[in-house]
C-alpha positions as CSV (number, residue, x, y, z in Angstrom):
1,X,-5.1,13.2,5.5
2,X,-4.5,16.2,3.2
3,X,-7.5,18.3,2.1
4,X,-6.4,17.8,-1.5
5,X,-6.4,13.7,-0.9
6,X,-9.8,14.4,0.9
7,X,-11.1,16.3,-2.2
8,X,-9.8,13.6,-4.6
9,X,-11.9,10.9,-2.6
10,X,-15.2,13.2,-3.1
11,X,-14.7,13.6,-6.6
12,X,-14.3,9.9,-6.9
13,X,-17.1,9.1,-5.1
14,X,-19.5,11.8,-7.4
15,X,-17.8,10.3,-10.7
16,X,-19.4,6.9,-8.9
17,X,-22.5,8.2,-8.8
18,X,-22.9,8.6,-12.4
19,X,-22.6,4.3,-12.6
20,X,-24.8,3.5,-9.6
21,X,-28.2,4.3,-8.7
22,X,-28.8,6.8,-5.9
23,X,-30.5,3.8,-3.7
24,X,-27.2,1.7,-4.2
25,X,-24.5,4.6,-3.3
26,X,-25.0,4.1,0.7
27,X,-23.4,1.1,0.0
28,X,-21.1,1.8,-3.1
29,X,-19.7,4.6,-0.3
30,X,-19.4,1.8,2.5
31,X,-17.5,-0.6,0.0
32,X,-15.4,2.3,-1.1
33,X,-14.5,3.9,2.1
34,X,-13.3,0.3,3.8
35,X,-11.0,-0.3,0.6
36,X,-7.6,-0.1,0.9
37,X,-7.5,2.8,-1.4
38,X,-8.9,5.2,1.1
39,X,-6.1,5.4,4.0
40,X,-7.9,7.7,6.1
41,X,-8.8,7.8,9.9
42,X,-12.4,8.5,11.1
43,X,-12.7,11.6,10.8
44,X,-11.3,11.8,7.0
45,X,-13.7,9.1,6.0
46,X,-16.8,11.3,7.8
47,X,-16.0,14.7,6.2
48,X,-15.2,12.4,2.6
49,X,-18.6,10.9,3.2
50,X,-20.4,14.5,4.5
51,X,-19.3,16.0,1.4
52,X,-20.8,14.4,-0.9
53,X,-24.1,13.6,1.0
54,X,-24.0,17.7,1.0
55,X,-23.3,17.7,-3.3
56,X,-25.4,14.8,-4.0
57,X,-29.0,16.4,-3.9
58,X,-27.6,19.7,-5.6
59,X,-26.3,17.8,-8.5
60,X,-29.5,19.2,-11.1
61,X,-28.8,22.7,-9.8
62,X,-25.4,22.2,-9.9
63,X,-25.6,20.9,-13.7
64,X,-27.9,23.7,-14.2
65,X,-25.3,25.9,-13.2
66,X,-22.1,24.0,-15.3
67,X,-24.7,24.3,-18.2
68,X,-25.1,28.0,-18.7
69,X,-21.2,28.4,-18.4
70,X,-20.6,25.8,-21.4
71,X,-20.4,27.2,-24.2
72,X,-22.2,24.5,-26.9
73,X,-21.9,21.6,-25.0
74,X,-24.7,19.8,-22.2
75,X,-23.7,18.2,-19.7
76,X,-24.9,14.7,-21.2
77,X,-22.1,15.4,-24.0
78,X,-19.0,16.1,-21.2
79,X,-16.8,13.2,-20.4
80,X,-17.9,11.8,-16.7
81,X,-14.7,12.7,-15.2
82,X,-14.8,16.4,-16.2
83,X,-18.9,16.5,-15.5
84,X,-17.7,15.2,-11.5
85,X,-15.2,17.6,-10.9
86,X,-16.7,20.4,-12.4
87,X,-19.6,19.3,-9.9
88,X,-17.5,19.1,-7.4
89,X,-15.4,22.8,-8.2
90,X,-19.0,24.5,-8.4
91,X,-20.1,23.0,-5.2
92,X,-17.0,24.1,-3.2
93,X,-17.4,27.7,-4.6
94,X,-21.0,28.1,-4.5
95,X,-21.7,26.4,-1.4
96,X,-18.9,25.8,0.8
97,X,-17.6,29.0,3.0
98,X,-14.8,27.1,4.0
99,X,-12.6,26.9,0.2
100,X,-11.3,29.4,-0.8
101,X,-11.9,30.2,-4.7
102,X,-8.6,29.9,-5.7
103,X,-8.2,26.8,-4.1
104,X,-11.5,24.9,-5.2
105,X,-10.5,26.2,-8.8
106,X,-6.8,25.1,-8.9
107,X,-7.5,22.0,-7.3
108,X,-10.3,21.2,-10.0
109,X,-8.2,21.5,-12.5
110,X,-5.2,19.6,-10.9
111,X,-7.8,17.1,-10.5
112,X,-8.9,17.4,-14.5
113,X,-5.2,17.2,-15.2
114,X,-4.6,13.5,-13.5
115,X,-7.9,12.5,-14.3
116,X,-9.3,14.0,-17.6
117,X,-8.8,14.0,-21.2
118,X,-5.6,15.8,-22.7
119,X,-7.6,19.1,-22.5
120,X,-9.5,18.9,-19.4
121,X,-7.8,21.3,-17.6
122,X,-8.4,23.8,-19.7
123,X,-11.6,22.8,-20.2
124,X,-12.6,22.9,-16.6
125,X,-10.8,26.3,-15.9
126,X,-12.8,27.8,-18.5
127,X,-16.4,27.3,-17.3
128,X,-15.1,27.7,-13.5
129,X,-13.8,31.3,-14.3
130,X,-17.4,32.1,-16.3
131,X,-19.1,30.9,-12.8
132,X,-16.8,33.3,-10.9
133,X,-17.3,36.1,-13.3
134,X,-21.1,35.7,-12.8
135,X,-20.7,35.6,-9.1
């Protein structure tokens, strides 16, 4: 499975989050993973799952984070879809060694772009490129 596939499958499973309670995702993640929208073979569906056991618990620090790089807007205010990849974005630059910046911010904003609101890729690029400049 691709890594950008495998990324899209995380994002979907943090947008989730925001609809279920954190004692029902274990088995929001097992309904999801055994759908027929998730192709995947073993070790896809571990890494998938992995992930976002890793982003879940930083998701206040995270928001902390997306916070101070918004200019006027909380994230209670951003659409859901934007709020989980942004998430997502800051957790693979932040966090993860292994993604390159470049790559966790293009593919946020590819992700914004199928997902999001007319301007979301924009949007997301924006407060991703006012994390990096803090870095």
């Amino acid at each position: 499975m691709k890594r950008s596939l495998i990324r899209e499958h995380i994002f979907i499973l943090v947008f989730m989050s925001e609809f279920n309670p954190s004692d029902e995702m274990p088995e929001e993640i097992r309904l999801y993973m055994d759908s027929p929208e998730v192709a995947a073979d073993a070790a896809a569906k571990e890494e998938i799952e992995e992930k976002y056991s890793h982003i879940e618990p930083l998701i206040p620090e995270i928001d902390g984070i997306i916070e101070k790089h918004s200019e006027k807007w909380t994230v209670k205010r951003m659409g859901k879809v934007e709020l989980s990849i942004l998430r997502l974005a800051v957790y693979e630059l932040l966090y993860d060694e292994s993604i390159p910046e470049k790559v966790a911010i293009n593919e946020a904003v590819e992700l914004a772009k199928k997902y999001g609101q007319e301007n979301a890729g924009s949007f997301v690029n924006g407060i991703l490129a006012g994390i990096i400049k803090d870095r």
